[in-house]
C-alpha positions as CSV (number, residue, x, y, z in Angstrom):
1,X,-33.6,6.6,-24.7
2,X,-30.8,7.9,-21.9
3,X,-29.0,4.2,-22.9
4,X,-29.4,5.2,-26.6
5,X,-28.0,9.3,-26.4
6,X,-25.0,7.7,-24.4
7,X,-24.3,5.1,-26.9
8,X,-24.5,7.4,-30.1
9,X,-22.2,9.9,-27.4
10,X,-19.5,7.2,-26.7
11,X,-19.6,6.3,-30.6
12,X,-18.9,10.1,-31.9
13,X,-16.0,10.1,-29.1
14,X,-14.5,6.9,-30.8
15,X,-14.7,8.4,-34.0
16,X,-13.0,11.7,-33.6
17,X,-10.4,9.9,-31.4
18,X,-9.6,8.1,-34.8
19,X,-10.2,11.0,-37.5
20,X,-7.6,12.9,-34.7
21,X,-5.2,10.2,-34.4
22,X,-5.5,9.5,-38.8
23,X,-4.9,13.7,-38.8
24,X,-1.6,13.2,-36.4
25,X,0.1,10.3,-38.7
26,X,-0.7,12.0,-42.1
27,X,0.8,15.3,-40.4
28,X,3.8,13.0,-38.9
29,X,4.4,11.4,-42.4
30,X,4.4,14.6,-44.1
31,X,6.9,16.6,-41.6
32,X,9.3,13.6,-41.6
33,X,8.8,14.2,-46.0
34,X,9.6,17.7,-45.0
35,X,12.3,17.5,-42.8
36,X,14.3,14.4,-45.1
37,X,13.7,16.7,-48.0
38,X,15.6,19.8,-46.5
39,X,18.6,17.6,-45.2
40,X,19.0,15.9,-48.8
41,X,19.3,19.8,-50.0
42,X,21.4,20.6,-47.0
43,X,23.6,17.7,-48.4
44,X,23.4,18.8,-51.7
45,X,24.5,22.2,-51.2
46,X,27.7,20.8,-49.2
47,X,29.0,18.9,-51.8
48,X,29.9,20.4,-55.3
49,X,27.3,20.0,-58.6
50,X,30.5,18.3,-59.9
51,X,31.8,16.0,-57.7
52,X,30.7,13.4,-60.1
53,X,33.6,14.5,-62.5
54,X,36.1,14.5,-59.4
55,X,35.3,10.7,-58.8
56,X,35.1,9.8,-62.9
57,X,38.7,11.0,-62.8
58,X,39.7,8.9,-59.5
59,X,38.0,5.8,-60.7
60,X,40.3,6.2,-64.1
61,X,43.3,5.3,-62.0
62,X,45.5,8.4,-63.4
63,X,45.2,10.8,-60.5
64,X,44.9,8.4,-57.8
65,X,46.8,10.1,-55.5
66,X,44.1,13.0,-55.3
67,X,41.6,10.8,-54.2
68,X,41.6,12.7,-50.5
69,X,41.1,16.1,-51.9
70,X,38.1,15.7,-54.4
71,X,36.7,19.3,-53.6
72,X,39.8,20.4,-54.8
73,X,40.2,18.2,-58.1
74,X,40.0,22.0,-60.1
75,X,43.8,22.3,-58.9
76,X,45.3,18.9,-60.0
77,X,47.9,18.1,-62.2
78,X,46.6,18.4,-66.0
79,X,42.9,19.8,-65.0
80,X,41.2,22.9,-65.6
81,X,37.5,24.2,-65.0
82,X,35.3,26.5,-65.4
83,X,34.2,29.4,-63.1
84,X,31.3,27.0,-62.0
85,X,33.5,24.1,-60.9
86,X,32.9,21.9,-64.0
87,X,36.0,20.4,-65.9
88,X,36.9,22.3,-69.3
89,X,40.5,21.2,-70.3
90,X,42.1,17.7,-69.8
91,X,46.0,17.9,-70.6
92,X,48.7,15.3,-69.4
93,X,51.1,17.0,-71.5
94,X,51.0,19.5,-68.9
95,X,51.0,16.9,-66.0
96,X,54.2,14.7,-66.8
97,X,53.8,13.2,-63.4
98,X,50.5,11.7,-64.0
99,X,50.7,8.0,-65.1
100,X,48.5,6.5,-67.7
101,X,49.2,3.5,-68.6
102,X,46.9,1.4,-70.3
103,X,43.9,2.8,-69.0
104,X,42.4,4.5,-71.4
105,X,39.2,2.7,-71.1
106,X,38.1,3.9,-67.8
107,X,38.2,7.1,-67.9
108,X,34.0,7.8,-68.2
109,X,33.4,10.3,-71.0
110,X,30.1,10.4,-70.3
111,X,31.0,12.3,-66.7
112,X,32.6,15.5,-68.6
113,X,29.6,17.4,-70.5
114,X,31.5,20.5,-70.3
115,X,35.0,19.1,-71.8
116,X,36.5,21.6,-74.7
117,X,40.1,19.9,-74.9
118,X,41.5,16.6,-74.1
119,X,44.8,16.3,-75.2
120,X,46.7,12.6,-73.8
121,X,49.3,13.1,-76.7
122,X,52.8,11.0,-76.0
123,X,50.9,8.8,-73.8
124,X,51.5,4.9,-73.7
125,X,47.5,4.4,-73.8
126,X,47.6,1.4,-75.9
127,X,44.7,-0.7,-77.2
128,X,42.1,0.7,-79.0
129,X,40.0,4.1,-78.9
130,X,36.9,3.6,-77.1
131,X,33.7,4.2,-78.9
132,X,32.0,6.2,-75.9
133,X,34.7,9.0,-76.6
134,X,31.9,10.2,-78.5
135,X,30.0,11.4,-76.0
136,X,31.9,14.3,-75.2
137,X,29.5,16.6,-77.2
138,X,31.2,20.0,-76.4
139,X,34.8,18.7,-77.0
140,X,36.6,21.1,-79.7
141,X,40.2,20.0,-79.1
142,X,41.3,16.0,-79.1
143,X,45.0,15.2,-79.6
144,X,45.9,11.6,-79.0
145,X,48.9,11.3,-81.0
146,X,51.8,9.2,-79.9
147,X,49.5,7.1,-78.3
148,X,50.4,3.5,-79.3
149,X,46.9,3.3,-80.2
150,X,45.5,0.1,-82.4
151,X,42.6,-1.3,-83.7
152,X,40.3,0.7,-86.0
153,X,38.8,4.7,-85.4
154,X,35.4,4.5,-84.2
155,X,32.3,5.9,-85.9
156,X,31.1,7.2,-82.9
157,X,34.5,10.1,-83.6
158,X,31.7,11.9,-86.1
159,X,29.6,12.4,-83.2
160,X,31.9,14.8,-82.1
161,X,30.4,18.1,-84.2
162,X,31.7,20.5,-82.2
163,X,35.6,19.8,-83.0
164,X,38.0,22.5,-84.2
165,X,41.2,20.1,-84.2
166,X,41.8,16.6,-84.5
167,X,45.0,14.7,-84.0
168,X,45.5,10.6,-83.9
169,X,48.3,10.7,-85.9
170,X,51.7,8.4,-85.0
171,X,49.9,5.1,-83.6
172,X,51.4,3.0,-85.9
173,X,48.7,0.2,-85.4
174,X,45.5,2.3,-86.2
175,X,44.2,0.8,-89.0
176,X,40.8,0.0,-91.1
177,X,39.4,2.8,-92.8
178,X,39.2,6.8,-92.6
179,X,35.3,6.6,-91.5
180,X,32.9,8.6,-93.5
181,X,31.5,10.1,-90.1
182,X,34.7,12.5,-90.2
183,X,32.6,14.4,-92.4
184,X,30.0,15.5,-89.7
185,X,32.9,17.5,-88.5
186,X,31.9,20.8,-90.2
187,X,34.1,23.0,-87.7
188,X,37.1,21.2,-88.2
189,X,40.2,23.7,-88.7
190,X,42.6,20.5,-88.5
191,X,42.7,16.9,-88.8
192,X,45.8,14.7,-88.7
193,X,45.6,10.9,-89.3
194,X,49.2,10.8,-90.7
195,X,51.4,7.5,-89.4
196,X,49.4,5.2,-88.8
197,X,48.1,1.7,-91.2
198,X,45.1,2.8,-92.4
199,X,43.5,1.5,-95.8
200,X,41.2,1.8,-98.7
201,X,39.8,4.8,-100.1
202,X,39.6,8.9,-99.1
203,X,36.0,9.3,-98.1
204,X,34.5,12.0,-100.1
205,X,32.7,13.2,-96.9
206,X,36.0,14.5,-96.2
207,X,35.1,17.2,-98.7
208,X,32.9,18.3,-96.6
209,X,34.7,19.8,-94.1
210,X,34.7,23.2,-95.3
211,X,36.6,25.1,-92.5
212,X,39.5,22.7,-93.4
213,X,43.2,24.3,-93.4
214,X,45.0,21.2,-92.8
215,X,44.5,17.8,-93.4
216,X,47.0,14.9,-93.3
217,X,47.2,11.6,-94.6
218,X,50.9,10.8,-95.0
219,X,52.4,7.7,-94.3
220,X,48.9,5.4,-94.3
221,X,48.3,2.4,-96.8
222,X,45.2,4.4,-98.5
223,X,45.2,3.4,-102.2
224,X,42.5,4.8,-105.0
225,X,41.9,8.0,-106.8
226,X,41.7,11.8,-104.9
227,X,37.9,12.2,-104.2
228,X,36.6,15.2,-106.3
229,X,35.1,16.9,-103.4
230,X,38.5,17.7,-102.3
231,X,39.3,20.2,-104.7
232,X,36.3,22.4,-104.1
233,X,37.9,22.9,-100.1
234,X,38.7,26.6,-100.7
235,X,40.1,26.9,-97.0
236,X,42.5,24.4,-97.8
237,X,46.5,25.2,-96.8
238,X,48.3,22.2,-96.3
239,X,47.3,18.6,-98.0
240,X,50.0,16.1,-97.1
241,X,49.2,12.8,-98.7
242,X,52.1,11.5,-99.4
243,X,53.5,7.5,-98.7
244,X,50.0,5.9,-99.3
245,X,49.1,4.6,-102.8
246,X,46.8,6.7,-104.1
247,X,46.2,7.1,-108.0
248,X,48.2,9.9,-109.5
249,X,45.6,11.2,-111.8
250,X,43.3,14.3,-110.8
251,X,39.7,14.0,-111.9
């Protein structure tokens, strides 16, 4: 009976030395959670919510010479933000030391959710217009004229509802179609796709665009009668579409 008492003894010792030493690793797992949890905030709150936009703009090869001062990318040439540190206004017009070349295609749109203007006018892009330019949902301002720009507009342009003004006008080598997406554009106050070698008909979506007080379409190869729609755009100021082939009846 002694033998037994001792046995059951040393058995309960065994067992609590276990449940004690199972306790100690959960507790040691969860402080070491704890603890990498507080230095990935720690990290966080060293480094700006939009340092992503600061790198987006270094990996586009225009403002490569910044790449040392990233925290600072608010103050570079051609850059505004907002009060929260988050890029508002792209304009090389107002950076004539910044060199584009024929990059245009990798600058990530996707990084700027907070871009209003974007205005690369009288810069040598060349090529085409990438389609993921329309995923700058809060852009209102986009001027890329005198661009020697080719190839057709995208569709993806339409996605760009928020847009007050609109300029691709003097790239000589756009061409294709005016695409019926334009008409999404319900703020648009201006849109300019004279100068360039676009073809076939005005989309009547155009008439759409109800805020419209200018709209050129000079100097294109656009042939066919003046959609009907257009006549019932009561903010209308200036029409210029002139140099195209366009029928010279009115419906």
């Amino acid at each position: 009976m002694l033998l037994l008492n001792l046995y059951t003894m040393i058995k309960l010792s065994e067992l609590n030395m276990f449940s004690s030493l199972t306790i100690s690793v959960i507790l040691g797992v969860l402080w070491a959670t704890i603890l990498l949890s507080f230095a990935t905030m720690m990290l966080a709150a060293d480094q700006s919510p939009y340092e992503s936009e600061a790198k987006a703009l270094i990996r586009s090869g225009w403002w490569i010479s910044y790449s040392n001062d990233t925290p600072q990318h608010c103050k570079w040439a051609g850059i505004s933000c907002n009060s929260a540190g988050s890029i508002t206004k792209i304009n090389i017009s107002d950076a004539p030391n910044i060199e584009v070349g024929d990059r245009f295609g990798k600058l990530n749109f996707s990084s700027f959710p907070n871009l209003v203007l974007l205005d690369l006018s009288h810069c040598p892009l060349g090529g085409k217009i990438p389609h993921q330019i329309g995923y700058l949902s809060a852009l209102k301002h986009l001027d890329l004229s005198f661009c020697a720009l080719s190839g057709k507009l995208p569709l993806s342009l339409g996605n760009l509802t928020q847009l007050e003004y609109l300029d691709i006008s003097y790239n000589c080598n756009i061409n294709g179609s005016i695409p019926p997406q334009l008409g999404n554009l319900v703020n648009l106050v201006s849109l300019n796709l004279g100068s360039n070698s676009l073809t076939g008909k005005i989309p009547s979506e155009l008439g759409f665009l109800s805020n419209l007080a200018y709209l050129g379409l000079y100097s294109n190869k656009l042939f066919g009668p003046i959609p009907f729609p257009l006549y019932h755009m009561t903010d209308l100021e200036h029409l210029f579409i002139d140099n195209n082939y366009l029928e010279r009846s009115i419906s």
